[in-house]
PDB file of N, CA, C and O in Angstrom, chain B, residues numbered from 101:
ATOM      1  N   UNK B 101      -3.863 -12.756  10.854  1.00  0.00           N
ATOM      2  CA  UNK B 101      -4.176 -11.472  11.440  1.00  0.00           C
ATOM      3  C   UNK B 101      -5.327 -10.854  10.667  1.00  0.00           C
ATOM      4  O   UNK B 101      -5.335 -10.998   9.444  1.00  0.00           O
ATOM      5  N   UNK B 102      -6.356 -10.138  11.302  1.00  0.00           N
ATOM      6  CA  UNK B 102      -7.339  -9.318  10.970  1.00  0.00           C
ATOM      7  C   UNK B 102      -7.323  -8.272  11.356  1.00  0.00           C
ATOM      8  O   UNK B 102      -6.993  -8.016  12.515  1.00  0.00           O
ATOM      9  N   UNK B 103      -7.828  -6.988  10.119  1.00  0.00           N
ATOM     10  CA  UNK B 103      -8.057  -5.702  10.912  1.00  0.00           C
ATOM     11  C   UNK B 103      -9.982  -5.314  10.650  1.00  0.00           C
ATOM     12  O   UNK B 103     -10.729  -5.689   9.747  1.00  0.00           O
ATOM     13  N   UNK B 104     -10.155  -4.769  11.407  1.00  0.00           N
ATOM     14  CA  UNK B 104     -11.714  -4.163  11.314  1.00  0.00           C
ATOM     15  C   UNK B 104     -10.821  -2.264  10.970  1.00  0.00           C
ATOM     16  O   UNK B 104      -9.899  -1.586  11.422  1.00  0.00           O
ATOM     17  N   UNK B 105     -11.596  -2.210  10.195  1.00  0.00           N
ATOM     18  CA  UNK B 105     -11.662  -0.639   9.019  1.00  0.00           C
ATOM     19  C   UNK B 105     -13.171  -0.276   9.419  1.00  0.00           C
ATOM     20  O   UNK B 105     -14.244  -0.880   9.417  1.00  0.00           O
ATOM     21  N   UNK B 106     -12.704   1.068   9.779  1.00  0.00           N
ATOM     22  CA  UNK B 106     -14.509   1.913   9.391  1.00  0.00           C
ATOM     23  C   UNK B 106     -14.685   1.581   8.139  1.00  0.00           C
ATOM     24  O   UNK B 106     -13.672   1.474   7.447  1.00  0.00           O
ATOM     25  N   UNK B 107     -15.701   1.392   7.672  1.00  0.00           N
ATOM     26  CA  UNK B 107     -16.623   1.823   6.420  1.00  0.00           C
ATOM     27  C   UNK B 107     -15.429   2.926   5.376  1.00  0.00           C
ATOM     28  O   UNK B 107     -14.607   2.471   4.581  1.00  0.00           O
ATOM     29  N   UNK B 108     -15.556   3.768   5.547  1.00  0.00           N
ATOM     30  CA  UNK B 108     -14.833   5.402   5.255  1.00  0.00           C
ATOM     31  C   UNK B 108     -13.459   4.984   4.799  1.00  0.00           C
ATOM     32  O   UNK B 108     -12.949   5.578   3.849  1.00  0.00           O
ATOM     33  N   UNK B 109     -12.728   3.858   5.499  1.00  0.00           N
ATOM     34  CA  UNK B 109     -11.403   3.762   5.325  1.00  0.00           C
ATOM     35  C   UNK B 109     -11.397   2.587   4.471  1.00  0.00           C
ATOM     36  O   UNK B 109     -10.552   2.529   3.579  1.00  0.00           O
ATOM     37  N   UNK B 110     -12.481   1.359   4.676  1.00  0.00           N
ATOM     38  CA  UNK B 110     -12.370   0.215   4.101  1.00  0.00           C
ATOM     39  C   UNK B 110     -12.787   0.987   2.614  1.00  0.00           C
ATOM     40  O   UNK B 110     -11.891   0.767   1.799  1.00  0.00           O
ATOM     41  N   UNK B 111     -13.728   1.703   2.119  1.00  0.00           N
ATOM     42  CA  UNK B 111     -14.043   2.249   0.749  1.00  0.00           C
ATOM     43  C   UNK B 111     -12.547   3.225   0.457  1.00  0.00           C
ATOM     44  O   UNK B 111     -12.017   3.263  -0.654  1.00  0.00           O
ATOM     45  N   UNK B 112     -12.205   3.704   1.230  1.00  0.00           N
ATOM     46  CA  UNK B 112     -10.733   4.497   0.615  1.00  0.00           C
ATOM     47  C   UNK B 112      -9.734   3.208   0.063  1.00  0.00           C
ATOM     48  O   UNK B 112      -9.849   2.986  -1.143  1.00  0.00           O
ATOM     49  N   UNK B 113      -9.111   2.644   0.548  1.00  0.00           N
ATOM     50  CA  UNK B 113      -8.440   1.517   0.756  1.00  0.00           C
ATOM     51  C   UNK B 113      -9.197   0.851  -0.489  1.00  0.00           C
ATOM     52  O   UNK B 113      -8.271   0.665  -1.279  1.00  0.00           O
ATOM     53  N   UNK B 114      -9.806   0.611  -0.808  1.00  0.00           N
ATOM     54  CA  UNK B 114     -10.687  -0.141  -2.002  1.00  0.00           C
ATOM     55  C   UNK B 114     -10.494   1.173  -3.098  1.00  0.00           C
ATOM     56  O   UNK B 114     -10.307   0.691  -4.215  1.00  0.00           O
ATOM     57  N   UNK B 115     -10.488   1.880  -3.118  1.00  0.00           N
ATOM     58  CA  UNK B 115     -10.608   2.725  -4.199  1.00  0.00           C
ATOM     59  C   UNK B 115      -9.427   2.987  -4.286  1.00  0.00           C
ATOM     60  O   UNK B 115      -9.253   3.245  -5.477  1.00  0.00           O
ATOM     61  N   UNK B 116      -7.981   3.135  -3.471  1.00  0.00           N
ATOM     62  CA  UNK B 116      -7.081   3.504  -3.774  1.00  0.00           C
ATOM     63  C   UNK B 116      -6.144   2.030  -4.662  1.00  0.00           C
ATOM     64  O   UNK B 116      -5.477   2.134  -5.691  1.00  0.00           O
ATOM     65  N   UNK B 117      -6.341   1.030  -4.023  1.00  0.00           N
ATOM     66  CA  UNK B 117      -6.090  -0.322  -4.776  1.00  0.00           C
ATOM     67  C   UNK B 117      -6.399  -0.592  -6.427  1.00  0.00           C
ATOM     68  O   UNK B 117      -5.773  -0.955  -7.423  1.00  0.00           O
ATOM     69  N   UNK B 118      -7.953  -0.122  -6.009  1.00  0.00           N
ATOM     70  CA  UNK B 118      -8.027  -0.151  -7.762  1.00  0.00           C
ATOM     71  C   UNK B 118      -7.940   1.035  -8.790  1.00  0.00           C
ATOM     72  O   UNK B 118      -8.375   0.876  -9.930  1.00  0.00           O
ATOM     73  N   UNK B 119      -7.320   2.349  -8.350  1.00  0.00           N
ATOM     74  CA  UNK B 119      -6.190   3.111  -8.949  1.00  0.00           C
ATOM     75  C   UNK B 119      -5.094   2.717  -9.281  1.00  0.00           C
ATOM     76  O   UNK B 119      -4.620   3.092 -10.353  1.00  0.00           O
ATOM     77  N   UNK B 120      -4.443   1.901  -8.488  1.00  0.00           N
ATOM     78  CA  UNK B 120      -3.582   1.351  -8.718  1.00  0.00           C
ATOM     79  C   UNK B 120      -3.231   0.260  -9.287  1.00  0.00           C
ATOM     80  O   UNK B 120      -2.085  -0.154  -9.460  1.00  0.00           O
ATOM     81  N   UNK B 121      -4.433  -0.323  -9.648  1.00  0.00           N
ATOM     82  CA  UNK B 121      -4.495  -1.533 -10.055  1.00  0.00           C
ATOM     83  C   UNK B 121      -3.667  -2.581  -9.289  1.00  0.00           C
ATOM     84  O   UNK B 121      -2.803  -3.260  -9.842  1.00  0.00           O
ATOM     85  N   UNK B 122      -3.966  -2.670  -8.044  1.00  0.00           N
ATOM     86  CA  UNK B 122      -3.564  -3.847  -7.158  1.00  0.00           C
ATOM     87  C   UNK B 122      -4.311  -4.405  -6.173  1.00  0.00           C
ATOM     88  O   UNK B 122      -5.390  -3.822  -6.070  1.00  0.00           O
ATOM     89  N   UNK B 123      -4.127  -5.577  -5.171  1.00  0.00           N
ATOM     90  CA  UNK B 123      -5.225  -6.079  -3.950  1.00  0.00           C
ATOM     91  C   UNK B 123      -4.506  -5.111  -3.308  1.00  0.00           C
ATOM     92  O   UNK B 123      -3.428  -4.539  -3.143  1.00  0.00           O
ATOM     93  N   UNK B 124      -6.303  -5.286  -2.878  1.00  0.00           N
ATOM     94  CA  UNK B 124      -6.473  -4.473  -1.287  1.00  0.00           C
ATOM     95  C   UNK B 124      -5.084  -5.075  -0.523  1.00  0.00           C
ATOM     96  O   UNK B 124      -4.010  -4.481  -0.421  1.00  0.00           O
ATOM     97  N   UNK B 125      -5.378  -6.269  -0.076  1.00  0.00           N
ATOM     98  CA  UNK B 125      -4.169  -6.922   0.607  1.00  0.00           C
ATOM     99  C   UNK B 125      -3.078  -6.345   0.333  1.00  0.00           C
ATOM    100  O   UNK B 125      -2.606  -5.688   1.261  1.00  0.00           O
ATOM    101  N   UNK B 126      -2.388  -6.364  -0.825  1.00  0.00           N
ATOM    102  CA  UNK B 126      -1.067  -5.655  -1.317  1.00  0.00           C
ATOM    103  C   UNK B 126      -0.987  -4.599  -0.595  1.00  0.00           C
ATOM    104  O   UNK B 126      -0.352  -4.530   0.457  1.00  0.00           O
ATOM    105  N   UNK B 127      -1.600  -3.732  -1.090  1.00  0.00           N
ATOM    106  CA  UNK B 127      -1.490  -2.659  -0.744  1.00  0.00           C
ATOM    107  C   UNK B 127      -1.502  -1.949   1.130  1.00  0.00           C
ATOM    108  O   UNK B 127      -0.749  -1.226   1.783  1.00  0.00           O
ATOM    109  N   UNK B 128      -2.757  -2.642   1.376  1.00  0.00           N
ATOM    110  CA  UNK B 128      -1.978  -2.607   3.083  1.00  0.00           C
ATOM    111  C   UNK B 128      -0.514  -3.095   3.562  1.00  0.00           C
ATOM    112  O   UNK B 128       0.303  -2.434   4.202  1.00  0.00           O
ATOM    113  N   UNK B 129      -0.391  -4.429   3.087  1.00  0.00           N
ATOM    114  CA  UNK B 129       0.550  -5.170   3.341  1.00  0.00           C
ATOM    115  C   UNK B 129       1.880  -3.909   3.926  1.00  0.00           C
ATOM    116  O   UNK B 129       2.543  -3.655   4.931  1.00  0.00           O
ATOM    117  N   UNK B 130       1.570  -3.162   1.807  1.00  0.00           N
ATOM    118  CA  UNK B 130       3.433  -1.848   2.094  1.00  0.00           C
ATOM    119  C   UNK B 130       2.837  -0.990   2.090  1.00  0.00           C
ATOM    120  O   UNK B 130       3.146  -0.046   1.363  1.00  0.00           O
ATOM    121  N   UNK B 131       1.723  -0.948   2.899  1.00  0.00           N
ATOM    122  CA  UNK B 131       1.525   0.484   4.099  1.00  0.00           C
ATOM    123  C   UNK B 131       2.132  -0.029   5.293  1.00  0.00           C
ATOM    124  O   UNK B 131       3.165   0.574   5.583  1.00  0.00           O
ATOM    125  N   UNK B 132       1.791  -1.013   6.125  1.00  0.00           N
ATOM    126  CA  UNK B 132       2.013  -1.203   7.070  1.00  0.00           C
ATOM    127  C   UNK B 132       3.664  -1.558   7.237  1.00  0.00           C
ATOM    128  O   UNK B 132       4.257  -1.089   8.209  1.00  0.00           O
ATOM    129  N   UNK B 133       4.419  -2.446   6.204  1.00  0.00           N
ATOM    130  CA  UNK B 133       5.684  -2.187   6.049  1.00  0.00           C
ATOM    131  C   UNK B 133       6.228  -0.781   5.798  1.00  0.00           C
ATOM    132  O   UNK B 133       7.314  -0.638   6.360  1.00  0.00           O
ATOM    133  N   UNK B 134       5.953  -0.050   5.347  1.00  0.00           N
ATOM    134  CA  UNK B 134       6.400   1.541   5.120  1.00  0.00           C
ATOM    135  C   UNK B 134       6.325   1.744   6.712  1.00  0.00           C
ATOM    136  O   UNK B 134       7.306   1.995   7.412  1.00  0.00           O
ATOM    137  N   UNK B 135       5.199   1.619   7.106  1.00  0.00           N
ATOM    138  CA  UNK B 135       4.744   2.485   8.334  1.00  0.00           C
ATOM    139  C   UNK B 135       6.094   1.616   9.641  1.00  0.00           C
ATOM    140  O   UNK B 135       6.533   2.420  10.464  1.00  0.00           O
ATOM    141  N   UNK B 136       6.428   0.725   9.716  1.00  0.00           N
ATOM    142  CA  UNK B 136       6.813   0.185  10.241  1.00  0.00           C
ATOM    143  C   UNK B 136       8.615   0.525   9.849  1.00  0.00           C
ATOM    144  O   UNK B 136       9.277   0.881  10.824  1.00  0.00           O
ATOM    145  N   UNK B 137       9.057   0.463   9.050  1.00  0.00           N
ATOM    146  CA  UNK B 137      10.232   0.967   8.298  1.00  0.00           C
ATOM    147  C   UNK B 137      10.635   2.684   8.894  1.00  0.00           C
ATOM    148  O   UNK B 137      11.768   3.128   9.083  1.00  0.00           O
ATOM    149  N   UNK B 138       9.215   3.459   9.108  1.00  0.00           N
ATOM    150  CA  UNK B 138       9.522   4.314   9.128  1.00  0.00           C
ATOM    151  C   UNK B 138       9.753   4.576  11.150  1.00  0.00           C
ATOM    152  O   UNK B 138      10.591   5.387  11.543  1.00  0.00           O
ATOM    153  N   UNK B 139       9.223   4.081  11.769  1.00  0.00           N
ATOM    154  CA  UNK B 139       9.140   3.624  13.340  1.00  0.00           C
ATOM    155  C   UNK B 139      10.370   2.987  13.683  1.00  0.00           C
ATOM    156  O   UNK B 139      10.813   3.215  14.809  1.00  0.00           O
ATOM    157  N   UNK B 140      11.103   2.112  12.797  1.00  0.00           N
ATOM    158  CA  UNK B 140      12.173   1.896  13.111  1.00  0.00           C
ATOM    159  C   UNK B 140      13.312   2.795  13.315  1.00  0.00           C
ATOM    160  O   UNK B 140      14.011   2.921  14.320  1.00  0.00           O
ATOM    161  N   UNK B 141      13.407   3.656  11.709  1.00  0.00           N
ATOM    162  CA  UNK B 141      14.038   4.633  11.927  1.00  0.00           C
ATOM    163  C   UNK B 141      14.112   5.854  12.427  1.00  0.00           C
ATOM    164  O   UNK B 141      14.972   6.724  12.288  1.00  0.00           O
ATOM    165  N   UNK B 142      12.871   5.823  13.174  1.00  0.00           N
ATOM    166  CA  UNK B 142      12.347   7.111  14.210  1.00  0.00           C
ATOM    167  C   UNK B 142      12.866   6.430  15.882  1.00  0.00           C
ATOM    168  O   UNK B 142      12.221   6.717  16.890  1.00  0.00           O
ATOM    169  N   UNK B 143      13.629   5.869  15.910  1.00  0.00           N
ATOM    170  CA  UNK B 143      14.140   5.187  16.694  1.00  0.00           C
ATOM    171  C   UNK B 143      13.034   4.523  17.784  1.00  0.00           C
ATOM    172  O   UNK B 143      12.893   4.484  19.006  1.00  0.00           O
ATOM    173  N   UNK B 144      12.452   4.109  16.781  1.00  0.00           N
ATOM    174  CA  UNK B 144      10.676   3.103  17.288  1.00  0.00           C
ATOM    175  C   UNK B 144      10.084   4.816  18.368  1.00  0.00           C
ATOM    176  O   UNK B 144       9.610   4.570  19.477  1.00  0.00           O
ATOM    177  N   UNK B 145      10.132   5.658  18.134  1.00  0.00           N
ATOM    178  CA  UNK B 145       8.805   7.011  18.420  1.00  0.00           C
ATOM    179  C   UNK B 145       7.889   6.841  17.225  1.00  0.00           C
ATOM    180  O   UNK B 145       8.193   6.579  16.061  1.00  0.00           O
ATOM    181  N   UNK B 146       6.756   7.038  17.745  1.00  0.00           N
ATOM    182  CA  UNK B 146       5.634   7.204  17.206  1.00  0.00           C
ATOM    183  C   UNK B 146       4.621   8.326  17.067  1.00  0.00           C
ATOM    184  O   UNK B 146       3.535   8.160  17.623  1.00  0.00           O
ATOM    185  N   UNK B 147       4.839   9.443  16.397  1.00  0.00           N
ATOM    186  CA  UNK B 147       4.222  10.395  16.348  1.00  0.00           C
ATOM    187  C   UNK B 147       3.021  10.276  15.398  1.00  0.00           C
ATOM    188  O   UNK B 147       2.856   9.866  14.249  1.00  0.00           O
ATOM    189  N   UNK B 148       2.155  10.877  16.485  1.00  0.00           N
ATOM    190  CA  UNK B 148       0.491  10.047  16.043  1.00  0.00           C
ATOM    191  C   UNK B 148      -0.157  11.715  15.187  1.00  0.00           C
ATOM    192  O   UNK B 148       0.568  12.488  15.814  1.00  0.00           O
ATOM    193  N   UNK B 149      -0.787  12.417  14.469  1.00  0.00           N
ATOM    194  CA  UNK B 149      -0.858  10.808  13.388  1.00  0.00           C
ATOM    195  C   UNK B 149      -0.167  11.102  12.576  1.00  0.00           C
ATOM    196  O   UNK B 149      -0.002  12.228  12.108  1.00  0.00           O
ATOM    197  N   UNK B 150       0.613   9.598  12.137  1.00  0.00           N
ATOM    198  CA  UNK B 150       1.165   9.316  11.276  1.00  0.00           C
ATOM    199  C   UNK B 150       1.299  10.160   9.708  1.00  0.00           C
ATOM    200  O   UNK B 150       0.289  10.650   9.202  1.00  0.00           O
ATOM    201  N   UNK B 151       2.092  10.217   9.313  1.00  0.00           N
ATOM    202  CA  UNK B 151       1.941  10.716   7.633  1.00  0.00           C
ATOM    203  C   UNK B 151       2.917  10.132   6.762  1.00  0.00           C
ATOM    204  O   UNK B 151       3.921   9.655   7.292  1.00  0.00           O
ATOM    205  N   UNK B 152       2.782  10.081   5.368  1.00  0.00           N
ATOM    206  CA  UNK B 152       4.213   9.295   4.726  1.00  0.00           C
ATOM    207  C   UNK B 152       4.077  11.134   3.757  1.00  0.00           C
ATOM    208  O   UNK B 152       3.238  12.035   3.771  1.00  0.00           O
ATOM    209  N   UNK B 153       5.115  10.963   3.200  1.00  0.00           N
ATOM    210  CA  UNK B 153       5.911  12.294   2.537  1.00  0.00           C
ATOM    211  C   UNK B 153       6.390  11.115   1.298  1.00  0.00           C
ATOM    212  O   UNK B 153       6.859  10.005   1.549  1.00  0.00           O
ATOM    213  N   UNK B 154       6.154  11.635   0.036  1.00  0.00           N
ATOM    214  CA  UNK B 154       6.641  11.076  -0.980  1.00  0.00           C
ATOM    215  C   UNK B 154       7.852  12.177  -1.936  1.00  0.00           C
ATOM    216  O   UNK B 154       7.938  13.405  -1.975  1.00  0.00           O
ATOM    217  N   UNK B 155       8.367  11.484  -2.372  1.00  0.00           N
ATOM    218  CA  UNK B 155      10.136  12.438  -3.153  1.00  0.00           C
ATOM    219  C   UNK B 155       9.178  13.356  -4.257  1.00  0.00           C
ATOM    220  O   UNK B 155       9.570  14.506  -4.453  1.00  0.00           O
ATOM    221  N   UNK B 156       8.269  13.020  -4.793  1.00  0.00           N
ATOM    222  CA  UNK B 156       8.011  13.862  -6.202  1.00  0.00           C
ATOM    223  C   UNK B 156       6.540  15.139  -5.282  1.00  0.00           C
ATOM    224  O   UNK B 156       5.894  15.933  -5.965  1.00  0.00           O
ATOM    225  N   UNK B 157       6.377  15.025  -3.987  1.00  0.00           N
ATOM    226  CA  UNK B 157       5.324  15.964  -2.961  1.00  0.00           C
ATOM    227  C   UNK B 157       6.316  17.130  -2.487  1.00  0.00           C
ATOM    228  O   UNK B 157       7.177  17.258  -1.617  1.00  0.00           O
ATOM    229  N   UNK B 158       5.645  18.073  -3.706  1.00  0.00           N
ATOM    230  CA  UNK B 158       5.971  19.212  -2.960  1.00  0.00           C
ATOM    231  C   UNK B 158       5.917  19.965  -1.471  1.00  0.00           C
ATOM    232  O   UNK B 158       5.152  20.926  -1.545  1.00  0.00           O
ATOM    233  N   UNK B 159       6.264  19.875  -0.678  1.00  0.00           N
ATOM    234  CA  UNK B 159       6.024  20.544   0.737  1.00  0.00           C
ATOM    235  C   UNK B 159       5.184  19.993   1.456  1.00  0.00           C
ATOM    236  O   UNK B 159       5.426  18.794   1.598  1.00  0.00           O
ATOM    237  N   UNK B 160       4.030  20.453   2.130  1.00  0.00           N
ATOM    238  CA  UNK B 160       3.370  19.788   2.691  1.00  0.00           C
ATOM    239  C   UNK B 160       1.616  19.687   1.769  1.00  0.00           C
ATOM    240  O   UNK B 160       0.496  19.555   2.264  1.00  0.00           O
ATOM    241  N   UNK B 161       2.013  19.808   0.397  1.00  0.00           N
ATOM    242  CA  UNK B 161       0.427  19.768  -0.224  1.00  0.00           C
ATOM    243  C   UNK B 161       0.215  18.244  -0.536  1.00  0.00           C
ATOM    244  O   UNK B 161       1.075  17.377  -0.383  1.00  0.00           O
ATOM    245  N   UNK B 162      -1.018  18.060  -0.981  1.00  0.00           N
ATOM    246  CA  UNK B 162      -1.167  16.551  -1.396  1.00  0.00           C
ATOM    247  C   UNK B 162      -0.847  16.017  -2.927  1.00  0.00           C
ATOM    248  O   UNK B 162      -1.665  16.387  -3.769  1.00  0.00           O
ATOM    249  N   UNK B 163      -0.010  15.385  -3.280  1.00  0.00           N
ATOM    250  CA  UNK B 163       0.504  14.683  -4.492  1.00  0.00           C
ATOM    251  C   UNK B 163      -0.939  14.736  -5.279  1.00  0.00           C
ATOM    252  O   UNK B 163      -1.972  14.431  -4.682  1.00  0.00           O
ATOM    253  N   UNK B 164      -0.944  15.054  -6.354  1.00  0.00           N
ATOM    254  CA  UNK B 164      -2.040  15.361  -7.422  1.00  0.00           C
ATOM    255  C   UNK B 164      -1.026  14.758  -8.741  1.00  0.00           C
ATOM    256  O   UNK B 164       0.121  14.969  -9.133  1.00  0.00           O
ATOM    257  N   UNK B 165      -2.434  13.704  -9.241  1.00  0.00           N
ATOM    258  CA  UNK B 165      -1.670  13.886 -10.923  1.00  0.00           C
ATOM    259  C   UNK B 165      -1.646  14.892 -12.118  1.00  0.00           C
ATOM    260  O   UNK B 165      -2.688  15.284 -12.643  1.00  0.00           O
ATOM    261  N   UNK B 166      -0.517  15.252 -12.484  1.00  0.00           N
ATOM    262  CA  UNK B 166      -0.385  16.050 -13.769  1.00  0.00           C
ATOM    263  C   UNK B 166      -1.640  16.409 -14.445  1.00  0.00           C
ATOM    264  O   UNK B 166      -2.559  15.589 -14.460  1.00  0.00           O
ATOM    265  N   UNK B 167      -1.758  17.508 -14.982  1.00  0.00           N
ATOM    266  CA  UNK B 167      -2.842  17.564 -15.910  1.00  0.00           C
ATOM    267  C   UNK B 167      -3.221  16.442 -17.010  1.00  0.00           C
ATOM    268  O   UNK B 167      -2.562  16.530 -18.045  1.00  0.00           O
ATOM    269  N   UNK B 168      -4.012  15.580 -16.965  1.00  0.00           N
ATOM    270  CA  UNK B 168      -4.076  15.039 -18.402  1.00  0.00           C
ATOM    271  C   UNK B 168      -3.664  13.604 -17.972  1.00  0.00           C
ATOM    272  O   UNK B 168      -3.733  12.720 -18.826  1.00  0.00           O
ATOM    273  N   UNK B 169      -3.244  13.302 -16.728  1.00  0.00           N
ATOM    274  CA  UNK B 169      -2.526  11.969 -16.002  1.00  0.00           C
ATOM    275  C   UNK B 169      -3.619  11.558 -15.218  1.00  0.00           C
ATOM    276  O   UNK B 169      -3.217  10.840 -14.302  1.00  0.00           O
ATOM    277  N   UNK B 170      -5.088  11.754 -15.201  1.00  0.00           N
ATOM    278  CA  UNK B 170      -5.245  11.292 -14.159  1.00  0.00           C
ATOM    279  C   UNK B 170      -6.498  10.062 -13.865  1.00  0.00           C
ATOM    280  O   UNK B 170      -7.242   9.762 -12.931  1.00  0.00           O
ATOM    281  N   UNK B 171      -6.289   9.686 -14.945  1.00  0.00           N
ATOM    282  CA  UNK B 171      -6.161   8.491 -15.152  1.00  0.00           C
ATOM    283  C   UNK B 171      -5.581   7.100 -13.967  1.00  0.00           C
ATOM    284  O   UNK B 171      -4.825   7.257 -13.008  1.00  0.00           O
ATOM    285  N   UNK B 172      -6.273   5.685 -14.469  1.00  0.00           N
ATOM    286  CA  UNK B 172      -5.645   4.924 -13.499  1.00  0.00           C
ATOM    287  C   UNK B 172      -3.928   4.751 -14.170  1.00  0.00           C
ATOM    288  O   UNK B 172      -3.519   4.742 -15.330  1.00  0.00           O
ATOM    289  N   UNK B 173      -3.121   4.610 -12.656  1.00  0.00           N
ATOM    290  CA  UNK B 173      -1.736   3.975 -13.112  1.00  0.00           C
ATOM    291  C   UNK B 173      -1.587   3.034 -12.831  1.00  0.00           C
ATOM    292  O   UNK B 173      -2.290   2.613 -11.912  1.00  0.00           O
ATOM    293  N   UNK B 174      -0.558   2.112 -13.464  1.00  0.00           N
ATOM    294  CA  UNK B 174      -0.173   0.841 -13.954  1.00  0.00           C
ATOM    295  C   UNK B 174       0.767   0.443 -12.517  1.00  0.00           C
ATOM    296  O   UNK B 174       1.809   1.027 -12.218  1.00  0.00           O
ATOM    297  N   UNK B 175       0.278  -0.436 -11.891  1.00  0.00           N
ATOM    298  CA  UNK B 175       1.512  -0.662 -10.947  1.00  0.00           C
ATOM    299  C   UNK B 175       1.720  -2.630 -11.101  1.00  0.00           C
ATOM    300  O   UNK B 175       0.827  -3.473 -11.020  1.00  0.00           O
ATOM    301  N   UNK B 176       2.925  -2.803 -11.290  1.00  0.00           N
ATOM    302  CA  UNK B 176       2.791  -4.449 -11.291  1.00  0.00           C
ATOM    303  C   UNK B 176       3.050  -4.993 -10.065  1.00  0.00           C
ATOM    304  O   UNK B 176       3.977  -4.868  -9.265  1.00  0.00           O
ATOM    305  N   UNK B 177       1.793  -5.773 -10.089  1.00  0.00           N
ATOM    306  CA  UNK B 177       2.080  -6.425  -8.970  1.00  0.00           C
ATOM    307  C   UNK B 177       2.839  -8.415  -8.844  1.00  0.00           C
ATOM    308  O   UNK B 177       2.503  -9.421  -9.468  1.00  0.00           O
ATOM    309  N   UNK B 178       3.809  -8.226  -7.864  1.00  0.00           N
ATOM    310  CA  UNK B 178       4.703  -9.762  -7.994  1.00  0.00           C
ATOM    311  C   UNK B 178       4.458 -10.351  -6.805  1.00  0.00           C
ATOM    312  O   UNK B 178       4.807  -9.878  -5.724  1.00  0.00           O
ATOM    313  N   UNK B 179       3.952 -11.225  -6.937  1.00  0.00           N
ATOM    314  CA  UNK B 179       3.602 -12.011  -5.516  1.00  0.00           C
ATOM    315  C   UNK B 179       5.063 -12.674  -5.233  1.00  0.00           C
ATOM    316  O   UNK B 179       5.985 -12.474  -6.023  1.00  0.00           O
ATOM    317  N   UNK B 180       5.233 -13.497  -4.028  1.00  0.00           N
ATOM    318  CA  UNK B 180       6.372 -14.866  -3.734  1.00  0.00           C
ATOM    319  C   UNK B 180       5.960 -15.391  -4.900  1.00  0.00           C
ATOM    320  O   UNK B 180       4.848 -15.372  -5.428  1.00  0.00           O
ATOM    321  N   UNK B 181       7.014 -15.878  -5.254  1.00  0.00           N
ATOM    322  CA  UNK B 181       7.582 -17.266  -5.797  1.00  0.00           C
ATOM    323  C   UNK B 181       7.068 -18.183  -5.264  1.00  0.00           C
ATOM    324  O   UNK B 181       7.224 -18.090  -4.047  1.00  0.00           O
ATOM    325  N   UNK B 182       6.286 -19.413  -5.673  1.00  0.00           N
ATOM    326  CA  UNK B 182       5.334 -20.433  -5.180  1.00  0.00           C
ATOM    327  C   UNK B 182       6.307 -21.935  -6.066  1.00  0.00           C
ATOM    328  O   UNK B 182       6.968 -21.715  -7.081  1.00  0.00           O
ATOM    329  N   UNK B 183       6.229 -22.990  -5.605  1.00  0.00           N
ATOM    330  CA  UNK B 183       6.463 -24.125  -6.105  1.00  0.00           C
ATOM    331  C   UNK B 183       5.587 -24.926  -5.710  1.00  0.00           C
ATOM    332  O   UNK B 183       5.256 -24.910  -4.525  1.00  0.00           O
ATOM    333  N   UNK B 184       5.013 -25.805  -6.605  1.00  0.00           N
ATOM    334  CA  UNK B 184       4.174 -27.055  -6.747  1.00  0.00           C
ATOM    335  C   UNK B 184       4.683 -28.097  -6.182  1.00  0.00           C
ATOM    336  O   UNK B 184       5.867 -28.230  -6.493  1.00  0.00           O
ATOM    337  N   UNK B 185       4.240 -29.002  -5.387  1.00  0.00           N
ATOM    338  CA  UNK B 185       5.400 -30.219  -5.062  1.00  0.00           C
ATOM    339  C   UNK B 185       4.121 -31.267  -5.548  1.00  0.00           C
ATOM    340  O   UNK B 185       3.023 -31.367  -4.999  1.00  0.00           O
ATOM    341  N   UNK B 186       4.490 -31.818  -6.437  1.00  0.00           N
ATOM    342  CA  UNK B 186       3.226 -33.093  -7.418  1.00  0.00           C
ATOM    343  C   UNK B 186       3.325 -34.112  -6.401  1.00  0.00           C
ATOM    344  O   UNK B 186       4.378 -34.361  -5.815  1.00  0.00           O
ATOM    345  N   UNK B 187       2.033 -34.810  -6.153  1.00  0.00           N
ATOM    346  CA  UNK B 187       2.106 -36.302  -5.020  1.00  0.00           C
ATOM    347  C   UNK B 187       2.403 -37.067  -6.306  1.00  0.00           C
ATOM    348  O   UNK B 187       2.258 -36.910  -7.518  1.00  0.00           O
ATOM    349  N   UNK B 188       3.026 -38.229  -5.214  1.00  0.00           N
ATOM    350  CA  UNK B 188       2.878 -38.958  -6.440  1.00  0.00           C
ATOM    351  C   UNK B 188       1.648 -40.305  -6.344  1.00  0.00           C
ATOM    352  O   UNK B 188       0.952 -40.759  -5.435  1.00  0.00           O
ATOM    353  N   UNK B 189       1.759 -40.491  -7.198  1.00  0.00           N
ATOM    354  CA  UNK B 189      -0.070 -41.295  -7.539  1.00  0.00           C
ATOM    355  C   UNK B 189       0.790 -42.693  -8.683  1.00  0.00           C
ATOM    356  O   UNK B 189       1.585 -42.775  -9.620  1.00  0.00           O
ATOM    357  N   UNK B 190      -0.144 -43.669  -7.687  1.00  0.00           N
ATOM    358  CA  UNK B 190       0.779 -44.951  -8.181  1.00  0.00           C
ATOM    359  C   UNK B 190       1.143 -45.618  -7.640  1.00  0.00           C
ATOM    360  O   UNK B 190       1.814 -46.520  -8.141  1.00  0.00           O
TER     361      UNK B 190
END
């Protein structure tokens, strides 16, 4: 699957990744799972446009870091579990 991004969104999306210190990929990936998680439990309605609400966002303002926090944060990222299967040679 491919998406085409304006310009505007592909540089947001790039800048918000490496705040976070993670891929671009990642990071869409659990947007689009969030976004999808959240459609489910909206009993699949879709109210356009979209917004996510985070536990530590006060009301309806935008999540800001702490004074003195704002800085990049540390997020680890864990891919799947991968296994090697060796040919054998011989």
């Amino acid at each position: 699957m491919s998406l085409r991004l304006s310009p505007e969104l592909h540089q947001r999306l790039q800048e918000c990744a490496a705040r976070l210190k993670i891929k671009r990929h990642t990071l869409a990936q659990n947007a689009i799972e969030a976004a999808i998680e959240a459609i489910e439990k909206n009993g699949y309605r879709l109210p356009l446009p979209m917004q996510f609400r985070f536990s530590n966002e006060p009301g309806s303002e935008v999540a800001r870091y702490p004074k003195g926090h704002e800085e990049l944060s540390h997020v680890e990222e864990r891919g799947p579990t991968y296994t090697v299967k060796r040919r054998k040679t011989g």
